[in-house]
Structure formats: structure tokens, C-alpha cells
BADRENDO-682217 format. One line per field, with one value per atom (N, C-alpha, C): x, y, z; atom name; residue in one letter; residue number from 1. Coordinates in Angstrom, 1 decimal, m for minus. Example, Ala and Ser with C-alpha at 12.3 -4.5 7.8 and 13.67 -1.06 7.14 Angstrom:
c1: [13.2,12.3,13.2,12.8,13.7,12.9]
c2: [m5.7,m4.5,m3.3,m2.2,m1.1,0.0]
c3: [7.8,7.8,7.8,7.1,7.1,7.9]
at: [N,CA,C,N,CA,C]
aa: [A,A,A,S,S,S]
i: [1,1,1,2,2,2]
This chain:
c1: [m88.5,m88.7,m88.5,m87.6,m87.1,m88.2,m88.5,m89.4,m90.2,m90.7,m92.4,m92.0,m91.7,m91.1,m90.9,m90.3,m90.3,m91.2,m92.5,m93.4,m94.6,m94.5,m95.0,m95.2,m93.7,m93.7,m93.9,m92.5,m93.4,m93.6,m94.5,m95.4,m96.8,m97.2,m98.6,m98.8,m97.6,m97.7,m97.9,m96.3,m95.8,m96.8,m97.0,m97.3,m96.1,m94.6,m93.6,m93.3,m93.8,m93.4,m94.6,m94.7,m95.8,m95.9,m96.8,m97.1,m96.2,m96.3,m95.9,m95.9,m95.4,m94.9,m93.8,m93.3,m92.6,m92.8,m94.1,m94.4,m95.5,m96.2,m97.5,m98.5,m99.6,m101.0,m100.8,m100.1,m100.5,m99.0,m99.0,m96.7,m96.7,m97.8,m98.0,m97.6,m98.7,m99.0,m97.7,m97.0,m95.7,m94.6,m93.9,m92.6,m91.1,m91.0,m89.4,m88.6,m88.8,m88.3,m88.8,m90.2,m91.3,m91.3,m90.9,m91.2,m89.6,m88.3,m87.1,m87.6,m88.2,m88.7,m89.5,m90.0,m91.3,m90.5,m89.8,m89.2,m88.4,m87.4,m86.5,m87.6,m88.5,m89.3,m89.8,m90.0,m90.7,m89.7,m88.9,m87.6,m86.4,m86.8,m86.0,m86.1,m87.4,m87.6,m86.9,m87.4,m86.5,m85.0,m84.6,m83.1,m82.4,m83.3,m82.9,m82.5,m83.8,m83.9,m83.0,m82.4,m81.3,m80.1,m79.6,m78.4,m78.1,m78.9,m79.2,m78.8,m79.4,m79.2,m77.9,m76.7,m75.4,m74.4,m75.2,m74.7,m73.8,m74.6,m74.2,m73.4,m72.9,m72.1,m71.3,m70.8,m69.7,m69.0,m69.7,m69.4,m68.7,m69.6,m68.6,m67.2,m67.3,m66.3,m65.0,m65.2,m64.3,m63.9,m64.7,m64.2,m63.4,m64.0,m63.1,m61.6,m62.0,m60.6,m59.4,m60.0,m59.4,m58.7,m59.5,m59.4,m57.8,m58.0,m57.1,m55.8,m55.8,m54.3,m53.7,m54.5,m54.5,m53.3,m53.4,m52.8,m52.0,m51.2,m50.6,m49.2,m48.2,m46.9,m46.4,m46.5,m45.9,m46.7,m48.1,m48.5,m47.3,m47.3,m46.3,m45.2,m44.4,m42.8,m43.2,m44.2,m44.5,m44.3,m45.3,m45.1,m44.3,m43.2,m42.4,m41.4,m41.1,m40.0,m40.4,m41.4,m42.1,m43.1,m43.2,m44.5,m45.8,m46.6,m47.8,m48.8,m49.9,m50.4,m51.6,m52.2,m53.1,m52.5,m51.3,m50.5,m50.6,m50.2,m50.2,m51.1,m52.7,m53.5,m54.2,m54.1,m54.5,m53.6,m51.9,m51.7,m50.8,m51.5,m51.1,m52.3,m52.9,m53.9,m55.2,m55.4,m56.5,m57.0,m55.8,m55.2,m55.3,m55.2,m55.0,m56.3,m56.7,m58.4,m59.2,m59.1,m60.3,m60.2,m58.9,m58.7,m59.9,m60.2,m61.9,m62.9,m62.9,m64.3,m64.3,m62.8,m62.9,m63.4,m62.5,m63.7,m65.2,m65.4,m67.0,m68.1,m67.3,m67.7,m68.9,m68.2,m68.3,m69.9,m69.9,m70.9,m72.3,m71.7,m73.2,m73.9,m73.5,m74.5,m75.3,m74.8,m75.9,m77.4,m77.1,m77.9,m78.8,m78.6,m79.6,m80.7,m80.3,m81.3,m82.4,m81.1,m81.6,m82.8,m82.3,m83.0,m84.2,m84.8,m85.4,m86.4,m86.9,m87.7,m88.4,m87.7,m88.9,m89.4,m88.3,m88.4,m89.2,m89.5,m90.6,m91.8,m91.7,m92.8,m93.5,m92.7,m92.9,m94.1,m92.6,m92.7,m94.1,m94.4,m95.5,m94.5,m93.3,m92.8,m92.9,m92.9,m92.4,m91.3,m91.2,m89.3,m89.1,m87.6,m87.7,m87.7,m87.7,m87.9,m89.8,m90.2,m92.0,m92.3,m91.7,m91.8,m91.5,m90.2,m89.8,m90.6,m91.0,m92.2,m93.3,m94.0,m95.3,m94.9,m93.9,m93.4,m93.5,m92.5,m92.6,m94.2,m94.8,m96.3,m97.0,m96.7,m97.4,m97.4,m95.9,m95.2,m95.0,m94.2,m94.1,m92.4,m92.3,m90.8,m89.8,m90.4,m89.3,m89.0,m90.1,m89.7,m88.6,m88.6,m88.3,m86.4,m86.5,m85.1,m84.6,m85.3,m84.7,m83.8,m84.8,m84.6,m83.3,m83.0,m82.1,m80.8,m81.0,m79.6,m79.0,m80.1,m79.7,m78.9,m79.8,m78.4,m77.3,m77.6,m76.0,m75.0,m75.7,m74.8,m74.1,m75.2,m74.8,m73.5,m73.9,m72.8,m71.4,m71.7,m70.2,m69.5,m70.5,m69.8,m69.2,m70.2,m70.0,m68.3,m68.1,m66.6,m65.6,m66.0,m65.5,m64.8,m65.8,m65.5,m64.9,m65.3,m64.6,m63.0,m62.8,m61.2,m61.1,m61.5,m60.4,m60.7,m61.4,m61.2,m59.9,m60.0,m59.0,m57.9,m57.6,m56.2,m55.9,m57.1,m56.8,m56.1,m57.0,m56.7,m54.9,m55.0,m53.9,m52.9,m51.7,m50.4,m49.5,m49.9,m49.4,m49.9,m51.4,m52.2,m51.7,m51.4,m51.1,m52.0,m52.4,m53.2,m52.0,m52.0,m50.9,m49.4,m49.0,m47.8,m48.0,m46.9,m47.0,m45.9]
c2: [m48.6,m49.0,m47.8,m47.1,m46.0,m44.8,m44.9,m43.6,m43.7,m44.9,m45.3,m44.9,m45.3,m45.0,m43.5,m42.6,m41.7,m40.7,m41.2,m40.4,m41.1,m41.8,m42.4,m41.7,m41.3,m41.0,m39.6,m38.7,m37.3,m36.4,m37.3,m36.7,m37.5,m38.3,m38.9,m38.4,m39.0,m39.2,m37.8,m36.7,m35.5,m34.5,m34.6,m33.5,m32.4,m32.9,m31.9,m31.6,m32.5,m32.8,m32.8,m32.7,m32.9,m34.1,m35.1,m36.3,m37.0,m35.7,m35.8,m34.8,m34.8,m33.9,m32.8,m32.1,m31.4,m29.8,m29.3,m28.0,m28.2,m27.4,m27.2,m26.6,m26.4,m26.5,m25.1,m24.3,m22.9,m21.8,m22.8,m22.6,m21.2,m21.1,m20.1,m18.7,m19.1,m17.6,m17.0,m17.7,m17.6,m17.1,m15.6,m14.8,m15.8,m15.4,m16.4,m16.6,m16.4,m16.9,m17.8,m17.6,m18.9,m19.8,m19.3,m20.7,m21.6,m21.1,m21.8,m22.6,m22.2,m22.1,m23.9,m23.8,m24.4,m25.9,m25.3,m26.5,m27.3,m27.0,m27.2,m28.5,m27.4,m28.4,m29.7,m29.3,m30.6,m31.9,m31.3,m31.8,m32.9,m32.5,m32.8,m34.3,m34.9,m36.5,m37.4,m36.9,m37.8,m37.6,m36.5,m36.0,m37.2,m37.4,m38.3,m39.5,m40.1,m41.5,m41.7,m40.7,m40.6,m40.9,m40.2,m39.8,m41.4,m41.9,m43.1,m44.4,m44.5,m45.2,m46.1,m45.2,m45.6,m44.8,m44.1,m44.1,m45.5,m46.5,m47.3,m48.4,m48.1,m49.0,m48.3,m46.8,m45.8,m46.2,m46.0,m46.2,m47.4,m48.5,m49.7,m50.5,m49.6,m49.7,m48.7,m47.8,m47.1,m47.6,m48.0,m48.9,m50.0,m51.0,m51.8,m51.4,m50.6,m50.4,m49.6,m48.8,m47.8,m49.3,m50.3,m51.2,m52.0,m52.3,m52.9,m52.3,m50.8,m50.1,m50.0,m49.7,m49.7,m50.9,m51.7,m52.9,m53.7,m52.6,m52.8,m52.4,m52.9,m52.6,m51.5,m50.7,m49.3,m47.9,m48.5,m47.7,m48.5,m49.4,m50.1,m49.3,m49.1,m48.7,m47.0,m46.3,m44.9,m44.7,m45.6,m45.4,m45.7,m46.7,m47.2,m46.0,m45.4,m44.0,m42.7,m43.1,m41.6,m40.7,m40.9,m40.3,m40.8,m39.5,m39.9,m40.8,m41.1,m42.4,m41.7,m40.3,m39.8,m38.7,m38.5,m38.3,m39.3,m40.8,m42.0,m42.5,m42.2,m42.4,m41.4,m40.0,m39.3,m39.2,m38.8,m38.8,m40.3,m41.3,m42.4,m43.2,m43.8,m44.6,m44.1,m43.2,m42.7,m42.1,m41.9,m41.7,m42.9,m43.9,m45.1,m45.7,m44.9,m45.6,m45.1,m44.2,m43.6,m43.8,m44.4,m44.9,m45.9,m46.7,m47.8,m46.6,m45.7,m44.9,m44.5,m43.5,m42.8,m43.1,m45.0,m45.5,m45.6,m46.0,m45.8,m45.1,m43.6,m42.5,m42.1,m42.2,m42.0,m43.2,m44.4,m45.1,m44.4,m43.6,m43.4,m42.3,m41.7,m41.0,m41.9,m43.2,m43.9,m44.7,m44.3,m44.8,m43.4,m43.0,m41.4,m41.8,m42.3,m42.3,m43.3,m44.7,m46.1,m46.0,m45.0,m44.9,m44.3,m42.8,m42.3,m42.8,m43.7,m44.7,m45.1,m45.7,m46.1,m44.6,m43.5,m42.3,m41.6,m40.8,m40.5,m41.2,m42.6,m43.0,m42.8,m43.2,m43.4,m41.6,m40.6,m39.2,m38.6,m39.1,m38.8,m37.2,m37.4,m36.4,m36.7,m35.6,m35.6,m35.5,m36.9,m36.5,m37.9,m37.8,m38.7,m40.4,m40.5,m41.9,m42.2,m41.2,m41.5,m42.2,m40.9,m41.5,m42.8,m43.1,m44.2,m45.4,m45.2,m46.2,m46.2,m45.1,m45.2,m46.0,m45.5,m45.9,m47.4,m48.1,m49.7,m50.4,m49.7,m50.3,m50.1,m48.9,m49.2,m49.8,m50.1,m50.8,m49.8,m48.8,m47.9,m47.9,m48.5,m49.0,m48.3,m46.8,m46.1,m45.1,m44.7,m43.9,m45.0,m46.4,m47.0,m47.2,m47.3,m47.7,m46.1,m44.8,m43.8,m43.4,m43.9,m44.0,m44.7,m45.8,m46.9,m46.2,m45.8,m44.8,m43.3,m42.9,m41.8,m43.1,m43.5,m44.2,m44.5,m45.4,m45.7,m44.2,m43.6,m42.3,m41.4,m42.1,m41.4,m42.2,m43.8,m44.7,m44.4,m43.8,m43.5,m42.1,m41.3,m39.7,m40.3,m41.3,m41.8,m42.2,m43.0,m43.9,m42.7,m41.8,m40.6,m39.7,m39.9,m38.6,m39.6,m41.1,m41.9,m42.1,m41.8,m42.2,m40.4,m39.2,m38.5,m38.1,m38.8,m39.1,m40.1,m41.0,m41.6,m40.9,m40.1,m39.4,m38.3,m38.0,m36.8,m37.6,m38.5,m39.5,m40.1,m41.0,m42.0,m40.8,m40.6,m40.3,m41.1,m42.9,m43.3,m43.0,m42.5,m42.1,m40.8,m41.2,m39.4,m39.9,m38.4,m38.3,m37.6,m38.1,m37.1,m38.0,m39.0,m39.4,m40.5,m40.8,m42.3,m43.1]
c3: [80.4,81.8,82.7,82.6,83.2,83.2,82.1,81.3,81.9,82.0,82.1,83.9,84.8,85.7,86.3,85.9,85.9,85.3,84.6,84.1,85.1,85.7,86.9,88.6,88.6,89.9,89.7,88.8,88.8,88.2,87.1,86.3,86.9,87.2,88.1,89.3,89.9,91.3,91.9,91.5,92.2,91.7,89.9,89.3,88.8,89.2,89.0,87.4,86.4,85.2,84.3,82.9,82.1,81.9,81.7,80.6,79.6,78.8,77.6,76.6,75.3,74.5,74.8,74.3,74.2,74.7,74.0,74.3,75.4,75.9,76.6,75.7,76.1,75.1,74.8,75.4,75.3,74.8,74.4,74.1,73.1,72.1,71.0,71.6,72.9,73.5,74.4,74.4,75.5,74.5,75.6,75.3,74.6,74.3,73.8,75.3,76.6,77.5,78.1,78.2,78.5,77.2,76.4,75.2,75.9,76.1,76.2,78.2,78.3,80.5,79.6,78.6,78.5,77.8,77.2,76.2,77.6,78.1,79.1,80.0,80.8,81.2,81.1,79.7,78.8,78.7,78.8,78.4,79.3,80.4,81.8,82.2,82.1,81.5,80.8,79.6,78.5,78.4,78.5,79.0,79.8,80.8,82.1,81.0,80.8,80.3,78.9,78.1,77.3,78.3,79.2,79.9,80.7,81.2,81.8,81.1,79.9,78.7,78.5,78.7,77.8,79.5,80.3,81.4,82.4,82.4,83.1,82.3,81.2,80.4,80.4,80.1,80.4,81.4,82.3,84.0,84.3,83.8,83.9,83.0,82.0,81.2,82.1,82.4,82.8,84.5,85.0,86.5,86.1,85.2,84.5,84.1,83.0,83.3,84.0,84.8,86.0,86.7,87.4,88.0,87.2,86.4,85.8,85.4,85.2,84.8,86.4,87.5,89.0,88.7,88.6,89.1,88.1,87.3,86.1,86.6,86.4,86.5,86.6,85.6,85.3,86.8,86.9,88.5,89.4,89.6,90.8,91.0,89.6,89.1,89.5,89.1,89.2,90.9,91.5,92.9,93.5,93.3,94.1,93.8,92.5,92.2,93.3,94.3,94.9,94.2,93.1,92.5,93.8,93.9,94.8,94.4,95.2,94.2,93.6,94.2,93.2,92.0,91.9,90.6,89.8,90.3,89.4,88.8,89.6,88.8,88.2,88.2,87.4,86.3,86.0,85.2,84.1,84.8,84.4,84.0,85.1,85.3,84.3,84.9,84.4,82.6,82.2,80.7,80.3,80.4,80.0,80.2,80.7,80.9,80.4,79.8,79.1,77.8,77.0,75.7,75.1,76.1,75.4,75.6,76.7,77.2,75.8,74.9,73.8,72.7,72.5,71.4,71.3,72.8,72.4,72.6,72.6,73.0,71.5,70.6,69.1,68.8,69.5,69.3,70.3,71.0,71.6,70.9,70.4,69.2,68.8,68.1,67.7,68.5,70.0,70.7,71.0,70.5,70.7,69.4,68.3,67.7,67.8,67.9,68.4,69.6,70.7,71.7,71.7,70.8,70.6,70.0,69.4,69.3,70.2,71.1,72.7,73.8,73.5,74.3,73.9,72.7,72.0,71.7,71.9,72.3,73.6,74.4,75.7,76.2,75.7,75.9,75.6,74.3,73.1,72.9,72.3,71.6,70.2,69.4,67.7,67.2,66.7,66.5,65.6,65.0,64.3,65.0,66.1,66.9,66.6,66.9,66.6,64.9,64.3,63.3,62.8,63.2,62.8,63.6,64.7,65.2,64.6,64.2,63.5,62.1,61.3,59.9,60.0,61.4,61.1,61.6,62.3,63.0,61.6,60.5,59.1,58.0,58.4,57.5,55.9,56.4,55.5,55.3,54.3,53.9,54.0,52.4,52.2,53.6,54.3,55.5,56.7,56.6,57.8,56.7,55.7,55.1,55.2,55.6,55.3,56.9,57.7,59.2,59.5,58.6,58.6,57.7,57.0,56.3,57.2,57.8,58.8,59.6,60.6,61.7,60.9,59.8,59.4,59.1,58.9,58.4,59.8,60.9,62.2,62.9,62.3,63.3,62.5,61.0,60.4,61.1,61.5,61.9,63.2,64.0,65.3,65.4,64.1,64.0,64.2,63.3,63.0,64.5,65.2,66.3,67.6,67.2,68.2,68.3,66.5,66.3,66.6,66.4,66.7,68.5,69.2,70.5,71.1,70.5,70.8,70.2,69.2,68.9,70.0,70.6,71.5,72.6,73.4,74.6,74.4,73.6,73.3,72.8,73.2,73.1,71.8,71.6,70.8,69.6,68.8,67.6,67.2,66.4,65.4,64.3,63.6,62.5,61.7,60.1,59.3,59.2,60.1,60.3,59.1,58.5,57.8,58.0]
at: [N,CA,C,N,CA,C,N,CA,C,N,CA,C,N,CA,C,N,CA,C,N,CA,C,N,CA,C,N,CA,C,N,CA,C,N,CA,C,N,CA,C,N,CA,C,N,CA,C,N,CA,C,N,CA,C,N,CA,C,N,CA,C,N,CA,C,N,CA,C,N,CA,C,N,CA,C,N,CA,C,N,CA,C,N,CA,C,N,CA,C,N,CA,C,N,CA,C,N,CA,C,N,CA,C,N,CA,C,N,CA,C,N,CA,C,N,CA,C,N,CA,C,N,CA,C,N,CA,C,N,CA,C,N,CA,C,N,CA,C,N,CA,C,N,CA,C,N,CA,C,N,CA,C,N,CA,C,N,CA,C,N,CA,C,N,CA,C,N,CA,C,N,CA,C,N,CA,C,N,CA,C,N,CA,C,N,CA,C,N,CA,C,N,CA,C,N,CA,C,N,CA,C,N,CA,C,N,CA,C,N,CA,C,N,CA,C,N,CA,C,N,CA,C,N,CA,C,N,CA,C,N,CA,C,N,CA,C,N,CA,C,N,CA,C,N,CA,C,N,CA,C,N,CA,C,N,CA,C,N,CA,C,N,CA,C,N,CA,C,N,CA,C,N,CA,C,N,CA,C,N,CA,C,N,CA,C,N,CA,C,N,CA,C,N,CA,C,N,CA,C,N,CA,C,N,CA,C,N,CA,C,N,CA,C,N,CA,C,N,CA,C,N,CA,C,N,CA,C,N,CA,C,N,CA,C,N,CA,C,N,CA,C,N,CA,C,N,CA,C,N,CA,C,N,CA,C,N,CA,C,N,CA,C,N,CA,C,N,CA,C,N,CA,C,N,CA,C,N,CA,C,N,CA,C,N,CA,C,N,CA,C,N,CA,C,N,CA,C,N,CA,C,N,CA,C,N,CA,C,N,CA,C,N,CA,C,N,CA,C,N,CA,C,N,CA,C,N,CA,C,N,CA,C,N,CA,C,N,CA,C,N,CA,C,N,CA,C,N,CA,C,N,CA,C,N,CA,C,N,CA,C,N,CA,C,N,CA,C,N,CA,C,N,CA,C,N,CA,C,N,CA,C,N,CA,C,N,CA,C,N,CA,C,N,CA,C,N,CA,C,N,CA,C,N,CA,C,N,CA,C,N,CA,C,N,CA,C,N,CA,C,N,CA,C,N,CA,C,N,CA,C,N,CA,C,N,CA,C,N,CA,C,N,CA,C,N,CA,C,N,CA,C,N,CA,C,N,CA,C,N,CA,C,N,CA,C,N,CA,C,N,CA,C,N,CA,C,N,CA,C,N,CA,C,N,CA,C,N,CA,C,N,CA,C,N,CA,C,N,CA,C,N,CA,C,N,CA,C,N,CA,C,N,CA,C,N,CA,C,N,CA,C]
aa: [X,X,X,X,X,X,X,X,X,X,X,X,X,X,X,X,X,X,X,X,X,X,X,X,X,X,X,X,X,X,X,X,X,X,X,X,X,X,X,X,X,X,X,X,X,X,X,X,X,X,X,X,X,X,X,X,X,X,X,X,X,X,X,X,X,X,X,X,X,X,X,X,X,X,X,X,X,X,X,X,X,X,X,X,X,X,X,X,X,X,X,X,X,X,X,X,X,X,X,X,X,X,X,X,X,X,X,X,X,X,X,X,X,X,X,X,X,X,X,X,X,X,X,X,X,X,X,X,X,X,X,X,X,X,X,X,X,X,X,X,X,X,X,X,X,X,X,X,X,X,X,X,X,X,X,X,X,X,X,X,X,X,X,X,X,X,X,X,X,X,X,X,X,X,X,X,X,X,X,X,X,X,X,X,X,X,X,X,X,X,X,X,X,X,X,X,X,X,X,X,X,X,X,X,X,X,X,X,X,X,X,X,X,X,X,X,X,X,X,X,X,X,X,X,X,X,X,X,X,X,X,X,X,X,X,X,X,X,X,X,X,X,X,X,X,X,X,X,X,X,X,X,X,X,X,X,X,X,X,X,X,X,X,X,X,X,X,X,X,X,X,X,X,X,X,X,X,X,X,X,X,X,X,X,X,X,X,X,X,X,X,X,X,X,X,X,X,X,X,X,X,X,X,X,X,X,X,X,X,X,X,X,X,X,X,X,X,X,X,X,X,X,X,X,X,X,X,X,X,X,X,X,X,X,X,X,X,X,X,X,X,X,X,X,X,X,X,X,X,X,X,X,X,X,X,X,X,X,X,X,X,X,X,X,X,X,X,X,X,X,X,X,X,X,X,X,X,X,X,X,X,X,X,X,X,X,X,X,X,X,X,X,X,X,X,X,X,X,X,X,X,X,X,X,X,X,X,X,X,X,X,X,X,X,X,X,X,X,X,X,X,X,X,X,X,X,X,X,X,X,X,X,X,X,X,X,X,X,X,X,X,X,X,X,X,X,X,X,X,X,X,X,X,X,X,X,X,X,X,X,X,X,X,X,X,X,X,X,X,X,X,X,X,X,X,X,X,X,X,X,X,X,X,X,X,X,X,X,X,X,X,X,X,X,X,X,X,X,X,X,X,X,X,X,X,X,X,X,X,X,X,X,X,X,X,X,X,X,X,X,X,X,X,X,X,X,X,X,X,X,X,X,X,X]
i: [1,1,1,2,2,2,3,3,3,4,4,4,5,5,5,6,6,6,7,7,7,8,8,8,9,9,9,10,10,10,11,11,11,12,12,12,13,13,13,14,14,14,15,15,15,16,16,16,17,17,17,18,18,18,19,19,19,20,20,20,21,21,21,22,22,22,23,23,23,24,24,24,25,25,25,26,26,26,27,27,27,28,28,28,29,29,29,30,30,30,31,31,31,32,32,32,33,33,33,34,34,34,35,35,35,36,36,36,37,37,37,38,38,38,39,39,39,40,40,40,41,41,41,42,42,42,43,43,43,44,44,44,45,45,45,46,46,46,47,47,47,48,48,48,49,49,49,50,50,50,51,51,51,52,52,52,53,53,53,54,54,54,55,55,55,56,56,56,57,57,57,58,58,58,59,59,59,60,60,60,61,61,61,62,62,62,63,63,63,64,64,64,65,65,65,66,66,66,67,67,67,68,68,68,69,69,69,70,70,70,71,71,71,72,72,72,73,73,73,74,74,74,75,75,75,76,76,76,77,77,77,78,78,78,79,79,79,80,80,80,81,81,81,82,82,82,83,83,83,84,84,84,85,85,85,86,86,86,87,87,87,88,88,88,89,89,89,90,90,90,91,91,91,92,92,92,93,93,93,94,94,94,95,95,95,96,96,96,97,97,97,98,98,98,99,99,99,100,100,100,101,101,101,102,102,102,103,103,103,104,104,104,105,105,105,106,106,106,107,107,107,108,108,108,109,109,109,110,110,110,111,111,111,112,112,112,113,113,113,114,114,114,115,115,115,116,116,116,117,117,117,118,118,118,119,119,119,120,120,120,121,121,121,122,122,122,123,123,123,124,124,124,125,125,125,126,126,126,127,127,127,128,128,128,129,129,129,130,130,130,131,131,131,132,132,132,133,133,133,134,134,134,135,135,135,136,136,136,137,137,137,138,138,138,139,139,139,140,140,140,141,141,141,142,142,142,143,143,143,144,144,144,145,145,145,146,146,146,147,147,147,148,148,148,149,149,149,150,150,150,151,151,151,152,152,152,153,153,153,154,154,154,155,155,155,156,156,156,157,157,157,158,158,158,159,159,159,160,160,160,161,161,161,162,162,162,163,163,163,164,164,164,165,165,165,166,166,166,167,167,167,168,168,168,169,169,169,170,170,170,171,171,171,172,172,172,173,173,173,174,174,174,175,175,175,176,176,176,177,177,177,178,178,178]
């Protein structure tokens, strides 16, 4: 919806943006500064409609919980000792808040691939989201089960870089301790 939207206004309407694909018609003939000028361009779109994606679930995960360490005891006790109150929530509040952001930091990798399916469509980029659209519209098995082992392989690295986010964030996680 976004895509379509924003390939609407300005890539139709303004003209600021290409259509679609990745390179321009004439990308061969262009210096290696105009080829990175050309990709970028191309690029500035779906970038959006990626960033957008898993943007407004970040966002509200972290107001949620900002909201709620706000109004948690240990801020009360912090301020009431004289600590300022944007000390309290930077180095209290806000630590404490980004522990869920960290876990599901590690899942949004998986929504880059998940996502890239409707964006590459949308885009008319080549990438493995097209393919995997063309693969299920042909009903081409081993390419859509291959699509389906990558994500899983991505939502495992995903687990991966979520837990050592939360070991950075969280003060109580050690790695190595038994």
C-alpha cells in the first residue's frame, strides 16, 4: 500500500523517482560514480517502504514500554533521591526499555525477506522476493521450499543477533557464566 502510494505520487505524479527496477536503461554506459548516483536513486523508494514496515511496531513497542518503566517505582525512588528526571530516564528508564526493542530487533531481519516479496514486486526489482513470487504464481516447489529454508535460516541468525542484543542492553545477561 505504501509502495503503491509512493510510486504514485513521485514517481507519476512529481517524476522525482523511477517506476521501477533497480538500474536505469542506460546503467552499462555510466562511470562507477554514476552507476552508485544510479543505484541509490533507484533505491530511495523501496528503502522507504522497507524502513516503514517494522518502523511503526518499533516505535510502539518502545513508547509502550518507555511509558511504563516511567511509572515504575525505582524512577519514583531515583527522583525522589535528587537524581534529575532526564538522568532517570535516560539512564534508567530508557535501558529498561529497549530490552523488548532488543529482542525483536533480531526478528526484523526476517521481515526484509518476508517483505521483499510485495516490494520487488511492487518495485519490478530482481531479487530474491520476485523470485519467490514468480516461483509460488508457478507453482515451482523446489525454488519456493528453497525460499522457505533461506528465511528459516535468516529467522535463526535473526534469534542469534536478537539474544546478543539483549546481552548488550540487559545488565542482568552474561554470555560464558554458568
Amino acid at each position: 500500500m505504501v509502495g503503491i502510494f509512493l510510486l504514485t505520487v513521485f514517481s507519476f505524479h512529481l517524476d522525482w523517482f523511477p517506476m521501477g527496477g533497480f538500474t536505469g536503461s542506460d546503467y552499462d554506459d555510466f562511470t562507477a560514480t554514476e552507476k552508485i548516483k544510479d543505484i541509490l536513486w533507484h533505491a530511495v523508494l523501496p528503502l522507504i517502504c522497507y524502513i516503514i514496515g517494522d518502523f511503526a511496531t518499533l516505535t510502539i513497542t518502545m513508547k509502550n514500554n518507555l511509558m511504563e518503566n516511567l511509572s515504575a517505582d525505582y524512577i519514583r525512588t531515583a527522583i525522589a533521591k535528587g537524581l534529575p528526571f532526564r538522568d532517570a530516564v535516560r539512564k534508567h528508564a530508557m535501558q529498561n526499555s529497549l530490552i523488548p526493542l532488543a529482542s525483536h530487533f533480531g526478528n526484523s531481519l526476517l521481515f526484509f525477506l518476508s517483505g521483499s516479496f510485495l516490494i520487488e514486486v511492487i518495485f519490478n526489482i530482481d531479487g530474491i522476493g520476485l523470485l519467490g513470487y514468480e516461483s509460488i504464481m508457478e507453482r515451482d516447489y523446489p525454488v519456493v521450499m528453497a525460499i522457505v529454508a533461506i528465511n528459516a535460516a535468516m529467522l535463526l541468525v535473526g534469534n542469534i543477533v536478537s539474544d546478543i542484543c539483549v546481552a548488550l542492553v540487559d545488565p542482568r545477561v552474561r554470555f560464558g557464566e554458568a
